[in-house]
C-alpha positions as CSV (number, residue, x, y, z in Angstrom):
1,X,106.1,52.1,135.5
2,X,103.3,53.7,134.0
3,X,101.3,56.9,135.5
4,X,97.9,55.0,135.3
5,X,99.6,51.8,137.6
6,X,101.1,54.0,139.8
7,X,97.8,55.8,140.4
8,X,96.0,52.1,140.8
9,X,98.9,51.3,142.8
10,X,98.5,54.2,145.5
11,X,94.6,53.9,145.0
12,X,94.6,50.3,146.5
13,X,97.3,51.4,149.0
14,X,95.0,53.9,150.4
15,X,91.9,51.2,150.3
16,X,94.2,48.9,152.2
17,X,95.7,50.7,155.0
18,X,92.8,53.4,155.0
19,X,94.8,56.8,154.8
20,X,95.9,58.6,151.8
21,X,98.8,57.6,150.0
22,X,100.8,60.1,147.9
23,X,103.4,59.0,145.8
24,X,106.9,58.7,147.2
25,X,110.7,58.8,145.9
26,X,113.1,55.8,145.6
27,X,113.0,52.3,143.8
28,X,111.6,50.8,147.4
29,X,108.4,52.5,147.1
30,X,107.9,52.1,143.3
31,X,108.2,48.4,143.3
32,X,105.5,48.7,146.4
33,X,103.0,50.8,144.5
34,X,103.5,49.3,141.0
35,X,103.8,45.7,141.8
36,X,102.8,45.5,145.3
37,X,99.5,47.0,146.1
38,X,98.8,48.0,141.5
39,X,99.5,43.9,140.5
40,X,99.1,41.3,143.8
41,X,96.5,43.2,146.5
42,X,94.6,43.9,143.3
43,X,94.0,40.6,141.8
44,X,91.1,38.7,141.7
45,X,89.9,36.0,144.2
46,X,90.9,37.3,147.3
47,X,89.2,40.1,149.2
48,X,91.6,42.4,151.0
49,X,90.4,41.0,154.3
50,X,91.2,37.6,153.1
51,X,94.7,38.9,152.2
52,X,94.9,41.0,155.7
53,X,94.3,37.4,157.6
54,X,96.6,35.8,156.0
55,X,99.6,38.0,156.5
56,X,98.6,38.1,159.6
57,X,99.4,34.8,160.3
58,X,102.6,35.3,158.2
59,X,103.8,38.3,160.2
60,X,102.8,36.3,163.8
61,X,104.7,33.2,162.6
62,X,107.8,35.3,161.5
63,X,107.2,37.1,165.0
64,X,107.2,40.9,162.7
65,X,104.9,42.4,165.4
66,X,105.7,46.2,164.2
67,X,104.2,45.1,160.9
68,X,101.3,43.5,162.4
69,X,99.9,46.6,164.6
70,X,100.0,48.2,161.2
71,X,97.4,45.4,160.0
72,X,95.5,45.2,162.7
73,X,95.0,48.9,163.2
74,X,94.0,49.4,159.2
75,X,91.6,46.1,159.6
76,X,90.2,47.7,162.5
77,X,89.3,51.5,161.3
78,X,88.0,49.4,157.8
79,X,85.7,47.4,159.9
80,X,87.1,44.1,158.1
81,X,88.0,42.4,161.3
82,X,86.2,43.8,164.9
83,X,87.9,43.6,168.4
84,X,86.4,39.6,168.9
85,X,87.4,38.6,165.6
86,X,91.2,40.0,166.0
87,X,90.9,38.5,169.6
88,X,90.0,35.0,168.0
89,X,92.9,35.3,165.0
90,X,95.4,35.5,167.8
91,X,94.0,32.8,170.3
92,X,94.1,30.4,167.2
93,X,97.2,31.5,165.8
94,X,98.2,30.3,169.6
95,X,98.3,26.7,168.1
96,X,99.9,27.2,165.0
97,X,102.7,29.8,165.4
98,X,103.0,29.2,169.1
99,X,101.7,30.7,172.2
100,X,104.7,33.0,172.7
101,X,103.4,34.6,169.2
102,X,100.3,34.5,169.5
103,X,99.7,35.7,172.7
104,X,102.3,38.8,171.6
105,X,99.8,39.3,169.0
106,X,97.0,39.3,171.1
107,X,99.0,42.3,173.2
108,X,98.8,44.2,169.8
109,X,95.5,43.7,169.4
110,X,95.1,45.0,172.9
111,X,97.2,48.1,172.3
112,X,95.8,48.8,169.0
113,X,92.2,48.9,170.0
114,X,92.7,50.8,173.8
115,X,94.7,53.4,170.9
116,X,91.3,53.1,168.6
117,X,89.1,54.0,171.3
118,X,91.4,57.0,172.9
119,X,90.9,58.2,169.6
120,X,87.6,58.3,169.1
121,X,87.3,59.5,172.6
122,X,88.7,63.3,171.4
């Protein structure tokens, strides 16, 4: 691990999830920075929001819905996917990962964006 991945590491961590990342303890969190977020969600080709949809539909089809309110709730606050769009992703994942998943992803969706407006209501 060098200083100048880790710093691209937590840089595109922060782009991604759209709070500030500070560096963090244990062999976990290195290999996330460093290789995670500093190598893969940095390489050419794909956009973030192209990599956000796509593990979307990973985290739906392995039915990780803790994981995917995370997602959803950074796509929202970095305006890559809006309220119909996320709506959309979960009616269609409907036929591909199964209603019981995607319609439990659509209840994210819900709960993530009645929790986005409360917040912008204070």
């Amino acid at each position: 691990m060098t200083d100048e991945r880790r710093q691209r590491g937590l840089k595109k961590m922060t782009e991604v999830y759209g709070w500030e990342f500070k560096d963090g303890p244990g062999e976990h969190y290195a290999v996330t920075a460093d290789h995670l977020f500093a190598d893969i969600w940095s390489r050419p080709g794909l956009s973030i929001r192209d990599r956000r949809l796509l593990l979307l539909g990973a985290l739906t089809a392995q039915g990780l819905f803790d994981i995917a309110e995370i997602q959803v709730g950074a796509a929202l606050r970095n305006e890559e996917l809006d309220e119909e769009q996320l709506r959309e992703i979960a009616l269609f994942l409907c036929h591909y990962a199964g209603w019981p998943a995607g319609t439990k992803l659509d209840g994210v969706v819900g709960k993530v964006i009645a929790q986005e407006r409360k917040s912008h209501k204070q």
